[in-house]
N, C-alpha and C positions, 0 to 999 in steps of 0.2 A: 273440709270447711265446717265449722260447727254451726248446727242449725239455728236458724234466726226465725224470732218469732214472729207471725204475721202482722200481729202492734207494729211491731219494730222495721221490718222489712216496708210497709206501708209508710210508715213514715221516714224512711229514707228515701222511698221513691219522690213523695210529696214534695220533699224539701228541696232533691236533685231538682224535681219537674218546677218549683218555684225558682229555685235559682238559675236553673235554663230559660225561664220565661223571662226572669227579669236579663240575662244576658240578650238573650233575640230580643226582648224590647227595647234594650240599647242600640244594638247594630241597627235595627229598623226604626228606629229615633233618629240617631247620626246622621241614616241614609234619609230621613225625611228632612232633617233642618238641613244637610251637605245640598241637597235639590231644590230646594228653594232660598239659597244662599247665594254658593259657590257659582260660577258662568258655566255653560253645557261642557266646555272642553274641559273643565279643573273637573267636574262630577264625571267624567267619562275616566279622566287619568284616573281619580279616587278608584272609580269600579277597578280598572284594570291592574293596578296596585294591587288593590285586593287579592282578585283573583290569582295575581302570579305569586303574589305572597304566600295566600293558602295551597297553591300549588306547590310552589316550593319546599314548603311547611310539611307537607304530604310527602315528598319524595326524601328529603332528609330525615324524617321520620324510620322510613326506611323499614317498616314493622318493629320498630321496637316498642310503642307503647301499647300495643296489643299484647306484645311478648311476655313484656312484664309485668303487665295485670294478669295475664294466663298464668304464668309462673308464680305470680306472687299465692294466688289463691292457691297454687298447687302444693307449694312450699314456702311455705310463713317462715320456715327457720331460715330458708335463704335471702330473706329481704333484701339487706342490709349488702350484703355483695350484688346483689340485682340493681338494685336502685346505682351505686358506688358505678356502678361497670356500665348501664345501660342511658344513666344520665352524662359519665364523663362522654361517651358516644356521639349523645346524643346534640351535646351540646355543640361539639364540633365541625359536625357537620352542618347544622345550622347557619354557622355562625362563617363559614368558610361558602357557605351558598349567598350569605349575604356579601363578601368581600368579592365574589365573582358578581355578582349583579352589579355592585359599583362602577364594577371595571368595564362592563357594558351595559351598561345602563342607557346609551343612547340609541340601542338597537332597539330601546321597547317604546319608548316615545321623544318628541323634539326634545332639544336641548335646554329649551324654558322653564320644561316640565321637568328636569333630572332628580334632580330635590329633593323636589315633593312624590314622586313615584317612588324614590328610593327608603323614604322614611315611613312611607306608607306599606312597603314591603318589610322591612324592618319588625312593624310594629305585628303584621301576621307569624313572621316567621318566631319571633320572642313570644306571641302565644301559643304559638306551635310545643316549643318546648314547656313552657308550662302544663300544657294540654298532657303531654307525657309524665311528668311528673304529676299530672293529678292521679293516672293508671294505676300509680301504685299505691295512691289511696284505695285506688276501687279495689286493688285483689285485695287488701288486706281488710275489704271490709270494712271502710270509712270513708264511705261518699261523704257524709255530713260535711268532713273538714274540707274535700274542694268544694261542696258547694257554699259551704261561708265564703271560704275567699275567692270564690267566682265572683258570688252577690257581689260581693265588698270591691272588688276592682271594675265591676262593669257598672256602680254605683259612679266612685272617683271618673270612669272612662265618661262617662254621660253630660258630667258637671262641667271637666273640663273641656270637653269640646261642644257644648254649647256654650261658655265663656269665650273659647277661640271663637265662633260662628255667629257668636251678637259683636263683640267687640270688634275684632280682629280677624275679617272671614276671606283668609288668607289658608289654599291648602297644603303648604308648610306646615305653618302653627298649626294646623288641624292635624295634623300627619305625627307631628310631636306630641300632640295632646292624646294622641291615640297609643302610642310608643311607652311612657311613662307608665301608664297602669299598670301593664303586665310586667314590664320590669321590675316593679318595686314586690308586685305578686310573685314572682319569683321567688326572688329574694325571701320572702317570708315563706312561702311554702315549704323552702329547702331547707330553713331553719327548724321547721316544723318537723321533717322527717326523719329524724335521731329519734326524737322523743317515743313518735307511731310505730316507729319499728323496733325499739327496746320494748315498748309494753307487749308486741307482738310477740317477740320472741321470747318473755319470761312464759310462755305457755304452752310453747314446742321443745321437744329436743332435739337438738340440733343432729344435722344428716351429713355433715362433712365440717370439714375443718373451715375455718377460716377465711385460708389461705386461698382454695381452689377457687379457681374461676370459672363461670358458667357459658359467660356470651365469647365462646370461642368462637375463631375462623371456621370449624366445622359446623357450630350451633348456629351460629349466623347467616353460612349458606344451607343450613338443610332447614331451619325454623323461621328463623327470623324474614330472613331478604325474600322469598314467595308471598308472606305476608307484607309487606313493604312494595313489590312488586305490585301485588292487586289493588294494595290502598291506592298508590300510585295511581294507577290505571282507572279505577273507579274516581279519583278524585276529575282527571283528566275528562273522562265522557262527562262527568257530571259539570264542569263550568269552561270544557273546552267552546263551548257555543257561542262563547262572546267575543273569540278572536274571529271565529266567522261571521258573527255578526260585524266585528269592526273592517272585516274586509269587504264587505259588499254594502255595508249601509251607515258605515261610519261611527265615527264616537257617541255621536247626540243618539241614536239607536243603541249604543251599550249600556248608556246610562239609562235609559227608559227600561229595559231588559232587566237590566241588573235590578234595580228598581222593583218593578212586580217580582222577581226571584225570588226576592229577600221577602216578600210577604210570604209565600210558600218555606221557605226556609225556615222563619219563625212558629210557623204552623207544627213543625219537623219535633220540637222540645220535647212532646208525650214520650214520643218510644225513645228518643234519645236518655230521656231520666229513666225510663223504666230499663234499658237495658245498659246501665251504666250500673244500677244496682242489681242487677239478675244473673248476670254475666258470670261471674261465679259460679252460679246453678246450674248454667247451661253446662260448663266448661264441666261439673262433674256429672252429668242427666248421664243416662242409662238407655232411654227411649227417645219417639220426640213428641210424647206425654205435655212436657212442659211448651217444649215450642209450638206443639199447638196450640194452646192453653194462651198462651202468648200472644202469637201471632192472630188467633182469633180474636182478641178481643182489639188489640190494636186494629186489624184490619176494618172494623167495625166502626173506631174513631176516627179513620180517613175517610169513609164513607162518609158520615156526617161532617167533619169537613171542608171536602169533596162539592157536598149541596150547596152547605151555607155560602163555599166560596162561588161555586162559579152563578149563582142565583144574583149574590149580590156585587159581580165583581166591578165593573162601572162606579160603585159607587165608593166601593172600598177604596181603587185606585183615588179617586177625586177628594175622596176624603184625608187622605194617607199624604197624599203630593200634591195637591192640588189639581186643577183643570190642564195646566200644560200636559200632564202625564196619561189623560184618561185614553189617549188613542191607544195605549200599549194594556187597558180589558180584555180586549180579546187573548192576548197573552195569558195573562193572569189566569182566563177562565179555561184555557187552553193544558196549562200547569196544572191544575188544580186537578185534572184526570188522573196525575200521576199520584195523588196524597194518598189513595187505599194501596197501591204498589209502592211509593214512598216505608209509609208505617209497617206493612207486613215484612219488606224486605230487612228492617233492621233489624229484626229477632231472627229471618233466617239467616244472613249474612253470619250474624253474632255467633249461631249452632253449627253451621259449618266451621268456623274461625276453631270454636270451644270445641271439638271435636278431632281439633289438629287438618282440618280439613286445607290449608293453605296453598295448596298445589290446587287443589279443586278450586278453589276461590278465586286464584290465579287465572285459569281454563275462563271461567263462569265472565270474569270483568275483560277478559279478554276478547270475550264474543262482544261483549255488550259495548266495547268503546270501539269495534269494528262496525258494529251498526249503528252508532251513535256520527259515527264519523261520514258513513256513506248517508244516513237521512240527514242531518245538517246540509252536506253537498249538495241533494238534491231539494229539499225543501226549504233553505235559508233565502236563494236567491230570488226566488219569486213573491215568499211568503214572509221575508222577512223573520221580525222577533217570535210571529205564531207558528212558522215553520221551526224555528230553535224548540221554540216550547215541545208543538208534539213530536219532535226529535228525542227531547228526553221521556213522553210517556214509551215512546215504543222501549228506548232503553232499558227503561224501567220492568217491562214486561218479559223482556231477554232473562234478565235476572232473576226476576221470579222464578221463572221455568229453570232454568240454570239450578239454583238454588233446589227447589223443589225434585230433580233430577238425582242431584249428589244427595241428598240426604235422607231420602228414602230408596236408595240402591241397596240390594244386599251385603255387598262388601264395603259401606262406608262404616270404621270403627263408631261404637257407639259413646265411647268414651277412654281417657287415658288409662293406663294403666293404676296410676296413681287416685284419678277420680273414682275407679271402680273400688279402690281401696277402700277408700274414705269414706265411699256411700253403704258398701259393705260393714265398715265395721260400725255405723248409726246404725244400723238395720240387719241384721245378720241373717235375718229369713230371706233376703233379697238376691235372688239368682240373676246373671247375666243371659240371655238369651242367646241362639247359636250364635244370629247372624252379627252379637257385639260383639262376637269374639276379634279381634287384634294388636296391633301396636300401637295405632295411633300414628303411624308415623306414613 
């Protein structure tokens, strides 16, 4: 990966962390006009839409846009067959998760709601593949271009569903209004990507022909599907909480939940931009030099926070939703324990991923949605949405350990073969130490 200058690298961050910021202040916009608009039961459907949309989204993902931002940065001359093989994939499965939700769509809510649940999942899973196609902006080192057209679609996404929600605040129309942006985002991304990856490639020589293919049925189960697995799994503990909350306290509880989430989720942008441009770095580090570096200073931003939120969270809530909402503070302030394990964990997650770590990643979310699963059981019913909440700090904590466990072991590869190349040959005094010695695999 050729070195990028700190000017330069800084201000990609900036731009990602700007364009993240304005996307989370759309979703937590929506979510604040959809709550004081829509009736409890249409904002319960909305949440739950959501959630099995981004579910969804997750599990049809299947680790390929990890793959391919890992790939891309590894092999720049290979873009062009990556992107061609990893988006036809990707699109498919998507798109075939949506025509099975149609067909039972009444399993997930009444008949009233079919509709509107289904266009609201629609509209997660078509950002979903977008989300993928941004990856291979990232390996190839151009965040700037999704973060334009993130801004740019979470701009249009904002306009027209507060249009839908003054006018017309029907959660169909809203469900549509939410649908359209990313499709047309799409669309122009994918036009975009000939261009990015011809400029890419007049700078490499090429490593194979053409012809070959990369994302084989052997790459797929030995790279790909472990990664797809854990995201899977991770995505699962992470917003599985609302079908327990809808089993024991009903819809008008999902939506309160959901609700305060999405404030902590918004909070989430810093390390999301920062390791959306670093991830490259990590995928060829040598040590975990960098991820400490990283994760210390992130973990420092959750702290802070951490204060501000649960200090003011009463009023955040009242402010954000109004007064119907403020019982579900305690939540809020409850969540907010998890934003220094939130922030640190996305740099370690990232350096296990970038270190081929995928099986271990696997191991790590698999504990963590095992104990996610058993404290929801026993804390949801008594305690409600504040039981969900510190459900996910303890998760949260899993992971960190997990995480911190695999990557300072002796035997975890320190880097790919290929990254040790690369950093070698910018650096040629640079020896590997014993314990980096491996495959990677």
């Amino acid at each position: 990966m050729p070195a990028s200058s700190g000017e330069g690298l800084s201000a990609r961050i900036v731009f990602k962390a700007a364009a993240d910021a304005g996307g989370k202040a759309v979703t937590l916009v929506v979510t604040m006009a959809a709550a004081r608009t829509l009736v409890a039961d249409a904002f319960g459907v909305l949440a739950l839409g959501m959630a099995t949309g981004w579910l969804l989204g997750i599990a049809t993902d299947a680790g390929l846009s990890m793959y391919l931002a890992r790939e891309t940065a590894r092999h720049r001359d290979r873009a062009r067959a990556l992107a061609s093989e990893v988006m036809t994939t990707r699109t498919g499965m998507a798109y075939t998760a949506a025509a099975l939700v149609a067909l039972f769509v009444s399993r997930f809510v009444p008949s009233h709601w079919r509709l509107q649940f289904l266009l609201v999942v629609l509209a997660q899973l078509t950002s979903a593949v977008l989300e993928t196609l941004y990856h291979l902006f990232r390996g190839l080192g151009r965040s700037e271009i999704e973060s334009a057209i993130h801004l740019s679609q979470r701009v249009v996404t904002v306009v027209l569903a507060f249009v839908v929600l003054w006018w017309w605040p029907r959660l169909d129309l809203l469900g549509a209004a939410l649908l359209a942006p990313p499709a047309v985002a799409l669309a122009v991304a994918w036009c975009l990507t000939p261009f990015q990856i011809l400029r890419t490639e007049e700078k490499f020589v090429p490593e194979a022909q053409a012809s070959d293919r990369y994302l084989t049925p052997s790459t797929f189960l030995r790279d790909v599907l472990p990664l797809g697995a854990a995201t899977l799994i991770s995505a699962l503990y992470f917003r599985c909480d609302l079908y327990f909350i809808e089993r024991w306290n009903g819809l008008e509880a999902v939506g309160a939940y959901n609700a305060v989430f999405r404030l902590i989720e918004a909070l989430r942008l810093l390390p999301a931009a920062v390791m959306a441009v670093t991830f490259p770095m990590l995928c060829q580090a040598v040590d975990t030099r960098l991820v400490q570096r990283i994760g210390g200073w992130l973990t420092a931003a959750g702290i802070l926070m951490l204060g501000l939120t649960a200090l003011a969270s009463p009023l955040i809530v009242r402010t954000v939703y109004g007064a119907p909402f403020e019982p579900a503070a305690p939540a809020l302030r409850v969540l907010a324990l998890a934003l220094p394990f939130f922030f640190l964990n996305y740099a370690l997650t990232h350096q296990v991923i970038g270190w081929d770590g995928q099986r271990a990643y696997l191991r790590i979310v698999s504990l963590a949605l095992v104990a996610n699963v058993l404290a929801n059981l026993w804390l949801v019913p008594e305690l409600g949405i504040t039981g969900a909440a510190a459900a996910t700090v303890l998760t949260e904590l899993v992971v960190t350990a997990g995480c911190v466990h695999a990557l300072w072991r002796p035997q975890m590869p320190r880097a790919s073969a290929y990254g040790l190349r690369g950093l070698q040959a910018e650096a040629p005094d640079a020896r590997m130490q014993p314990e980096a010695r491996g495959s990677g695999r």
